[in-house]
Structures are given as C-alpha cells and as structure tokens.
N, C-alpha and C positions, 0 to 999 in steps of 0.2 A: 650942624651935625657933621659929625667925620665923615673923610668918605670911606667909601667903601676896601679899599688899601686898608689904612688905620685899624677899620674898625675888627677887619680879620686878624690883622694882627694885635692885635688885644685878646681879641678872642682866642687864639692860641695860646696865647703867653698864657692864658687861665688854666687849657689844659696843660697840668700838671705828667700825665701820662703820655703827653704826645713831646717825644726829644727833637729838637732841632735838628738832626743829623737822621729822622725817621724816613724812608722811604714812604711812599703816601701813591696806590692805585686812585686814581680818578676815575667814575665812572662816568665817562665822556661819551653824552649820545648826540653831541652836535647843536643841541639844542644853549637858547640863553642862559640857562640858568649852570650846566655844566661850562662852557664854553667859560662862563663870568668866573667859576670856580678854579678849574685850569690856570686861567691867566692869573687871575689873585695871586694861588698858590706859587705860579712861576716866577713872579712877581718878586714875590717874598723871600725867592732863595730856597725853598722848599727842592726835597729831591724828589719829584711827581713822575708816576710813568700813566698816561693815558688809554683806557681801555675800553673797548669800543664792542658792543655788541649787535651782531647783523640778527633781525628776529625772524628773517625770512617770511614776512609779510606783505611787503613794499615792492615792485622792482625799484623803484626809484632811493633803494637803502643800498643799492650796491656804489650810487655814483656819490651818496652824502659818508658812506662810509670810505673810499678814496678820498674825500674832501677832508675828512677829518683824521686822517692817516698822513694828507698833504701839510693840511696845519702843522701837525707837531712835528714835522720832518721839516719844515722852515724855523719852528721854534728850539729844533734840536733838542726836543722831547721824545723819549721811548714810547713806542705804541705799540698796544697786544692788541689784535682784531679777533673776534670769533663768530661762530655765528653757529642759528639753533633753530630749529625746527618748532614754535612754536604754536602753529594751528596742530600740527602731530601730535606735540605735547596734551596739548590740551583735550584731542579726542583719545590716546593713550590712557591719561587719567580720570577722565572723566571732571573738569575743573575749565572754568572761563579762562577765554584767552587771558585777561586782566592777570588771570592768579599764571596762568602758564607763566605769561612774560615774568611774573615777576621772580617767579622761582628761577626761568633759563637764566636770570641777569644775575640775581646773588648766588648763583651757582658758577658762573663764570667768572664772577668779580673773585670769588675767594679762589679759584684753580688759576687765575693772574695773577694774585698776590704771593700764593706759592711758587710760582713761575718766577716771578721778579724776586721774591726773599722780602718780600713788602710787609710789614708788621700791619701794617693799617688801609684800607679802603674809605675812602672818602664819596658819599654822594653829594649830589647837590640841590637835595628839599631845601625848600623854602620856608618864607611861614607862611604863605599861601596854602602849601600841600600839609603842612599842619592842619589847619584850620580845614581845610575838606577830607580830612581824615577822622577828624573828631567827628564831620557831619556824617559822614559813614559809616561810622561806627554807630554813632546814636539811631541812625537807621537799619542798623544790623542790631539793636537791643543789646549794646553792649556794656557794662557794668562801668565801677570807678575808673579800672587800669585802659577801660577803650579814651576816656575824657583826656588822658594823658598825650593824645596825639600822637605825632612821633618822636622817638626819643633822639635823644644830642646824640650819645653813645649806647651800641648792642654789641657787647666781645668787643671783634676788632672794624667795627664799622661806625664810625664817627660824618658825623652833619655838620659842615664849618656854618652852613648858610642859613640853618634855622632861624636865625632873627634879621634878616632881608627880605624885603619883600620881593617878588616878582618882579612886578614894573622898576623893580630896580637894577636887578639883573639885565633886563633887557636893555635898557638906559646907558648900564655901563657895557655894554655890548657895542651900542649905537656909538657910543661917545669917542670909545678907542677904534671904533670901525672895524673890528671883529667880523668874521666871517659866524656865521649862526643859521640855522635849519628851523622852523615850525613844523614840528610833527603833527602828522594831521588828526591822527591817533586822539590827539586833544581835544579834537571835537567831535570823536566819534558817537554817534549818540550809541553803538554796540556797549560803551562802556558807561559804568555808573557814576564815576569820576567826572566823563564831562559831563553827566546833566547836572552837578553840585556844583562844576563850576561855572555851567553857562547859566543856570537859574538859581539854585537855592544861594547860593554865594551872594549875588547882587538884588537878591529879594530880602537877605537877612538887614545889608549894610546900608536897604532903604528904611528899615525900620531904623535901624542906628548905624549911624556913620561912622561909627568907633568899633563897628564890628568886630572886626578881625582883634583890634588891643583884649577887646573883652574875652575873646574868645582864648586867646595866647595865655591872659592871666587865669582864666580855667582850669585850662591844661598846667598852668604850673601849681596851680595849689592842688590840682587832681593828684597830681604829681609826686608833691610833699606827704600829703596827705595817704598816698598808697604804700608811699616811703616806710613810714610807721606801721601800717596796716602789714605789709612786707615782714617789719622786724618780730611784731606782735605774735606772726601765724609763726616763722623762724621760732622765738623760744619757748611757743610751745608745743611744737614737735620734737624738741629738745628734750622738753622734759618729759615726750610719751616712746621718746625711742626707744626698742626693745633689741638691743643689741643681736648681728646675725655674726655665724660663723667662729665664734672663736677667738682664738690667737689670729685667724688669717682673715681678719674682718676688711682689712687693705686690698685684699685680692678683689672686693667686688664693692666697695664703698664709693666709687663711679657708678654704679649703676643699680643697686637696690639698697633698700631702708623698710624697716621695718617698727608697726608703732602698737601702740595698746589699743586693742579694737574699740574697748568699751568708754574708754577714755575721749578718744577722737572720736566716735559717735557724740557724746557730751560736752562737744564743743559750743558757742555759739555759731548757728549756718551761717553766717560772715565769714569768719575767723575757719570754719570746716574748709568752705569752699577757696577761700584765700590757698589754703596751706596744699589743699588737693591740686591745685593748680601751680602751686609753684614745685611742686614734687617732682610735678611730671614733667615740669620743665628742667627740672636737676638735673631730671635722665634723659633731657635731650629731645622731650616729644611734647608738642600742643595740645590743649586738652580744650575745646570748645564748652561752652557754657551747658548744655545737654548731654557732652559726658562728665563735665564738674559734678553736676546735680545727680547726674547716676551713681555715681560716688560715693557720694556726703549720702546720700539718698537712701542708699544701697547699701551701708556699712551695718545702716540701725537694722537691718533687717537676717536673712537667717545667710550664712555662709555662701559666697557667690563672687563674681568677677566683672572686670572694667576693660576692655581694652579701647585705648585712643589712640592717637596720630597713626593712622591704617595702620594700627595693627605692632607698632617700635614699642609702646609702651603699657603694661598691665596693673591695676590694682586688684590682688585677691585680697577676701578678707575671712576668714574663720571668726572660731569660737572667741580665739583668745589676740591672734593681731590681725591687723591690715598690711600687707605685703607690698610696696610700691618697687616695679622690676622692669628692666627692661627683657624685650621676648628673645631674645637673640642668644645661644650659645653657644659663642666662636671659642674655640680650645687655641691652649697657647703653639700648638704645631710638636713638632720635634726637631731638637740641634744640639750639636755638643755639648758640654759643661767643661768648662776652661777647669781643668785642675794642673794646678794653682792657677789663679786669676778668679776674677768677675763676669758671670754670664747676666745681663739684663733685658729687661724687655723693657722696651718703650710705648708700646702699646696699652701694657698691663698695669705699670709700674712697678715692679718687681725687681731683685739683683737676689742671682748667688755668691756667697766668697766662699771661696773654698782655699785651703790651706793645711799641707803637709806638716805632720808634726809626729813627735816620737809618741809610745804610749809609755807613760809611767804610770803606773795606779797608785790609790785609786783615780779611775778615770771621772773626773767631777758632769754631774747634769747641767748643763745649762738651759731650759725649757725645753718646748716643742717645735721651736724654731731652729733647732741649730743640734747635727747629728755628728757622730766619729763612722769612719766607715774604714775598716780595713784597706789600704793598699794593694793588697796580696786578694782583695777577696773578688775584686775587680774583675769581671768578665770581658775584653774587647774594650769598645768604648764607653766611659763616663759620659751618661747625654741625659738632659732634659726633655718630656714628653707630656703628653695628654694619655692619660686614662684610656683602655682597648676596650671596649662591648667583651662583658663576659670574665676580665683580666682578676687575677686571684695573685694573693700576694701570702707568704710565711710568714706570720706576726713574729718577730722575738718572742720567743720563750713559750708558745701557743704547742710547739707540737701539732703543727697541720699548716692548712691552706684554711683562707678567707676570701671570698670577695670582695674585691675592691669597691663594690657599691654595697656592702654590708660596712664596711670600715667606714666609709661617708657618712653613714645613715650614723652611726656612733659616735662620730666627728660631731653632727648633726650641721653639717653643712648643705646649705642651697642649693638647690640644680642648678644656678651660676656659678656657685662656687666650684659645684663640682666639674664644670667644664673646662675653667682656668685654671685649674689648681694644676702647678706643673709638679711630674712626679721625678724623683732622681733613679735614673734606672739602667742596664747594662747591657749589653748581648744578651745576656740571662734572663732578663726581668727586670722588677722594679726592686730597688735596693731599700727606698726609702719614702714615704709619704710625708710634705713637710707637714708637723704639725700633727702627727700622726705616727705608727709604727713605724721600725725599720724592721728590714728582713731577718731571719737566721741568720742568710749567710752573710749579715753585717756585726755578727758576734766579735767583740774582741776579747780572741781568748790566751792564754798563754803564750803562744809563741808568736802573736802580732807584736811589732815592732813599730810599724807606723800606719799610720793612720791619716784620712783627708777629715778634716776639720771641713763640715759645710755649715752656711748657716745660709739661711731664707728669711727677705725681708722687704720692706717698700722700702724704693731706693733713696729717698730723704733719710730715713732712720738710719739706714746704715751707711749714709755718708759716700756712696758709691761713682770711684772715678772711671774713667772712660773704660770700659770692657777691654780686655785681650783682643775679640775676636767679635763677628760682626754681632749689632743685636739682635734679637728675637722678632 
C-alpha cells in the first residue's frame, strides 16, 4: 500500500476544486491525527497556516497550546491561536459541552480563514470518526442522510484524511517522531463519543473484523443513494414553485421560496420531508427530524407555522402556498447613489447604473427596473435607502400621496422584500421605487433637458464593475 505521503496526494490531485496554490487553515489541536495532517500538507508544498483553538477547559491546554504554536514556528508555519469559553457556552445555550466545542471550533476556523484570505479549512477526521458518527447518529434515530457519516466536503471545509485510519495517523506521528498530545477528552465518559469508541466500536469489530470496511461502504452508498434522493426532492420543488415578488424576485431569492401548498402536501412523505429539509438548509438553518415532521405534517392541515434552527428560519403555510423564509429583516441601510457610476451591495447582491443622458422624445419604457429622473428635479443628494415607518410617496400621475406600504401590498411583495428593497430618494423624499412608481416630481416635462438614466438589478445581470464609491 502507499504510504501515507502518496496516498494524500492522490487524494488531492482528485479534488478538482482544490488549486495547488490554495491556502488551506488546518485545524490543528495537537493531537495525532491533526499533527499527521499538518505535516502531510507541509510536506506536500501545500500553503497551510495552523489554527489552534484554546477551549478553556484544561489548564494543562495553555502549555500544549504553546507547544503547538512552538512547532509551527520551527516549521516556519503561520499560526492563529484563539481561545473560547466553552463550559459558558454551553450553559448560555443551553447545549452539551460536545455540541458547545464544537460550534466554538467551526466558528473559529472560519473567522481564521477570513483572517488568513484562506479559501479552504481543512480538518482532520478520520475514518475512525466516520464510522462513530454513523454509530451516533443511528443512536440519535437518524434517517438515510445520518448513515452518510461525515462528509469529504461542506462549503469550504474539506477532510483530506477520511480514508486513514487512526492507528495510522498515530504510526505516522511515532515514525517521524512528531511531537503529539492525547486529549483526555477522548475518554471522557461526560461525552457519548468516547463510550462508541471505547465499547460499541470494539464490540461491533468482534462480531466482524471488517467492521469498519463495512461500515465505510454504508456510508457511501448512503451516500449515492441520498445523492438522487437530493436531485428527486430538487425537481420537484421546481415544478411547485410559486414565483415571489415580481421583476425584484433577486432581491430575496437567498433567502425565501415559495411553493404550491396542496401540491407539496401530495407529495410522497420521503420525498415531503427530503425537500423540507433541504429548504431550510438553502436558507442557512437546520431543521431536526421533529420539525421536518411538523412540516410535512402540518402543511396537510388548516393554515399555520414552522419555526426551526432557534428561531433563523420559518415555514408558513395558507390556503394556497407553503412560505419557506428566513426571520430576519435587515434593511439595506442608507448611502449615496454614484450619479454617474455604480452603487452596489455585496451583501444583497444588488447594482445601481445610473447615467446621464439628454431627453429627446419620445422618451422610450424600458420595464420596472430601470427609470429617467430629471437632473434638475434633484433635491440635495441622490442616495439609496430603506423604507421609513409611515413614509408616503406622489405616484406619477395619482394626483396625491400613497403609502409606501400601500404601494408594496400592490407590488404584492414579501415583508423580506420589503425590507431590502432599496428605495432612490432625495433630501425630498423618495423619487422612485424600483420596480414600482416614480414620484411627480420625477416628471419629465417640457423644459427637462437631461435626465439620470437609473436602472436596478442583480449584479451578474447587469454585468457590474467595481463601484465608484465604497459598497453597501
């Protein structure tokens, strides 16, 4: 067999998405299995920076966290230390230390990778920790997607060492005489981890000695198999989507979907709970098997609500759709509008272009994305904003005032939508709603001469290069 050198790099060579010149966070806690990782990577030419997290449980984590800050500063390896408060954590939220740690650690690995400009984080499971995750899962009652163990790749967090065993990591620790820590953590009996690995693990592998292979080939046909199941629940919410918002459906297409109520009740409960599950992960939140089942559950029944992952993410459902949204209504703020130039948001994904031009008539409609506004009719500054409590706007040609949450409701936009939706507006007021009314005093009438050409869009569509001025 290869050793373990080789056989990593094979391994990489396969991913495709991972460039040779990619910076790579290691989460390095001292232990054989990171420490085996590290060195590989260094190894290999890899540009690694080592990231060490203190969980403020230990004293004896202050002297292996110097120890592992010594290493990489002999290896001429970058290293980010942090450290977290996790018995706090964990009585703050109410969650076992197991889950605290492990949120402080992927919580620190990504504010490191930000740090560094690191595209990618590297842990270092094994298929040991495979294979006791699959057992824990099956002892938390968990469906197809738990059998799948852990995966290779999540976003930007990739597992070079999945197909290593343990005793090999340590092996290759011993062999190059590596410095390494045993966490005692490992045997703690507080956690449910080590009683899978100190009993059920070497109880399974006396029934069969191929344990662990078997269990690996599980997890990959779990795997495949949820693959399709995945694609299956995808095209048919496809075909029950009930399109939100409009022309400005881009404004909140991160973060709600809406489908046919009576349709997705009439799915089969597989394929229900599949797609409820994978919704709510679109928008960013986890939804446990007993709010899956509230769900699917809860749809057939008379008009009512779902909220999961505390509270980030809701399904309503009516008469006629099922509402999948997140809870949150952050408004895009308020800032200039480059006239001429590009104002965009990176947050939203959004760009205004705005562009001066003469008027000749007739002045031609280009939709509801894209208005003329007088030069002249400008109050102070041209600025993008959020919507005021209360704010009433002159429709064109209405003869009065409106409220601007009468104009939405006719829009028939979402209360997400209507919280992003930036408006173009003046010292005066609001000039213009995209996608919606301009003001009166955006008439162009006979003696306007020129006019700001604006138009509003997601900034792929319209092609948008680096803004004037800072983003949004």
């Amino acid at each position: 067999m290869p050793d373990l050198l080789d056989r990593l790099r094979e391994r990489l060579a396969g991913w495709s998405w991972l460039g040779p010149e990619d910076r790579i966070v290691v989460a390095y806690s001292g232990g054989a299995d990171s420490t085996c990782l590290l060195d590989l990577l260094h190894r290999l030419g890899r540009d690694v920076v080592a990231a060490h997290l203190h969980h403020g449980m230990r004293p004896e984590a202050d002297e292996e966290m110097r120890r592992c800050e010594d290493v990489c500063a002999a290896r001429g390896i970058p290293f980010v230390g942090g450290r977290a408060d996790v018995p706090g954590m964990s009585r703050t939220y109410g969650i076992g230390l197991e889950e605290a740690g492990r949120r402080a650690r992927y919580e620190f690995l990504q504010r490191a990778a930000l740090r560094t400009l690191s595209p990618w984080i590297a842990t270092a499971h094994t298929a040991d920790d495979c294979v006791e995750t699959i057992l824990l899962n099956l002892a938390r009652g968990a469906g197809l997607k738990g059998l799948e163990g852990i995966p290779e790749r999540r976003g930007n967090i990739v597992r070079p060492l999945l197909g290593v065993a343990r005793a090999e990591t340590r092996a290759y620790c011993q062999e190059r005489g590596l410095w390494f820590h045993d966490d005692p953590a490992n045997d703690d009996p507080r956690f449910a981890r080590s009683h899978v690995r100190r009993d059920l693990v070497p109880a399974f592998r006396r029934l069969n000695p191929s344990f662990d292979k078997a269990m690996l080939r599980l997890a990959a046909v779990a795997a495949a198999e949820s693959e399709v199941l995945d694609e299956a629940a995808g095209r048919a919410m496809e075909s029950l989507e009930v399109p939100l918002n409009g022309p400005l459906r881009f404004l909140t297409a991160d973060a709600e979907a809406a489908f046919d109520r009576a349709a997705f009740a009439g799915l089969p409960i597989g394929l229900a709970r599949r797609a409820a599950r994978l919704l709510v992960e679109a928008l960013g939140g986890r939804a446990d098997f007993e709010q899956t089942e509230a769900i699917v559950l809860g749809v057939r029944q008379p008009p009512g609500s779902v909220t999961v992952d505390e509270g980030t993410v809701e399904a309503v459902w009516d008469a006629r759709t099922i509402h999948f949204r997140r809870t949150e209504r952050t408004g895009c703020g308020a800032f200039p509008l480059q006239a001429p130039g590009e104002t965009e948001s990176e947050t939203f994904g959004w760009v205004f272009r705005v562009s001066e031009e003469p008027v000749a008539p007739p002045v031609q409609e280009e939709g509801p994305l894209v208005a003329r506004i007088p030069v002249g009719a400008v109050r102070g500054t041209l600025r993008v904003r959020s919507a005021e409590a209360g704010e009433r706007i002159d429709p064109l040609g209405l003869g009065g005032t409106k409220k601007l949450s009468d104009v939405f409701g006719e829009m028939r936009l979402t209360a997400l939508a209507r919280a992003r939706l930036p408006l173009v507006a003046d010292d005066a007021g609001v000039l213009w709603v995209p996608g919606g009314p301009l003001s009166e005093r955006a008439r162009i009438g006979e003696g306007t001469t020129a006019c700001w050409r604006v138009e509003f869009g997601p900034k792929r569509a319209l092609g948008a290069a680096t803004p004037a001025a800072p983003s949004a």
